[in-house]
C-alpha positions in Angstrom: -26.3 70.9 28.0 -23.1 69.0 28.0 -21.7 67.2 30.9 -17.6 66.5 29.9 -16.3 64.3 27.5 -15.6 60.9 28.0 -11.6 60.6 27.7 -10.9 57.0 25.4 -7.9 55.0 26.7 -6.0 52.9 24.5 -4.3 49.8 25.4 -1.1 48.8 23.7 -0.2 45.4 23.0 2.1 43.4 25.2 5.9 43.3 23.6 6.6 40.5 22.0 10.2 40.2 22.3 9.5 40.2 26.4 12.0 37.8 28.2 10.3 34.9 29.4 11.5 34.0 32.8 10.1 30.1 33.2 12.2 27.6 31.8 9.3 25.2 30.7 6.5 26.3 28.4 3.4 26.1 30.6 0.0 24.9 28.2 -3.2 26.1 29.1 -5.4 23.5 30.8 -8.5 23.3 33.1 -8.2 20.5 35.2 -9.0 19.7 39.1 -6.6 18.6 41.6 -5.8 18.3 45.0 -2.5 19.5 47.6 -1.8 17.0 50.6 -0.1 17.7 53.3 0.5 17.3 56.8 1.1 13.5 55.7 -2.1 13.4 53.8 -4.6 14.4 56.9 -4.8 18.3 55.2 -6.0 19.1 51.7 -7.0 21.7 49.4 -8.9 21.5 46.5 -8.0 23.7 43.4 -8.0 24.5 39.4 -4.9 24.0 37.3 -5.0 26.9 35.1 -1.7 26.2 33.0 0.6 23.4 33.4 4.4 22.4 32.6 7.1 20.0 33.8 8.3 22.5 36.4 5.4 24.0 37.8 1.5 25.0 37.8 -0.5 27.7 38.3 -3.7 26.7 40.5 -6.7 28.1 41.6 -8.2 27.7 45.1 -10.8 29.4 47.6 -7.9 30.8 49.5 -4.0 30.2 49.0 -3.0 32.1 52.1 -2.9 28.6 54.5 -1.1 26.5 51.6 2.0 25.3 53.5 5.1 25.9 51.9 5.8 22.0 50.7 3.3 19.4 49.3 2.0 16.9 47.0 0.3 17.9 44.1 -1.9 15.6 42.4 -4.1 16.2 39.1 -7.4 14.4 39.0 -7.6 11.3 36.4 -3.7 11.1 35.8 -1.8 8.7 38.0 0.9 9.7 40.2 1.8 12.5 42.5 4.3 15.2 42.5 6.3 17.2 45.3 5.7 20.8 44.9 6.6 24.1 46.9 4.7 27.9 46.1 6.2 30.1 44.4 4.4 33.1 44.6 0.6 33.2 45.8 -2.1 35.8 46.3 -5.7 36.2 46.6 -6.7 32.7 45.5 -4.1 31.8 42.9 -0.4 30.2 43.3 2.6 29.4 40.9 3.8 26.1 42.0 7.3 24.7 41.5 7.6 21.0 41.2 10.3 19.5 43.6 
């Protein structure tokens, strides 16, 4: 008795001669931090997922009520930084620093 054959996909390798559109080399960290806004009396708690002096990419229970400027700040470093989305869906936003 046969029932089919399975058909095997094959995944190629991303190009690596792909143009790469940030201008900062993001590094890959896992660190918490919070966005303030609404002078400090809103914020959201997220994961910083990769990191550069331009911009972040964070992940949060749900991006969709980010407001469009805030202040980012990474737990255990000092300092905050004006930041603005990006791009965002389902969870996850690229942040630009301001």
């Amino acid at each position: 008795m046969t029932f089919g054959t399975l058909k095997k996909e094959t995944v190629e390798a991303p190009v690596q001669n792909m143009e790469e559109r940030r201008s900062d080399h993001r590094r890959r960290v896992l660190k918490g931090a919070n966005l303030y806004f609404n002078k400090g009396y809103g914020a959201y708690e997220c994961v910083v997922r990769n990191l550069s002096e331009g911009g972040a990419l964070v992940h949060m229970e749900d991006s969709s009520g980010l407001p469009a400027t805030f202040d980012f700040v990474v737990k255990g470093e000092e300092g905050k930084k004006s930041a603005t989305v990006s791009w965002r869906l389902r969870g996850i936003a690229g942040i630009r620093f301001l």
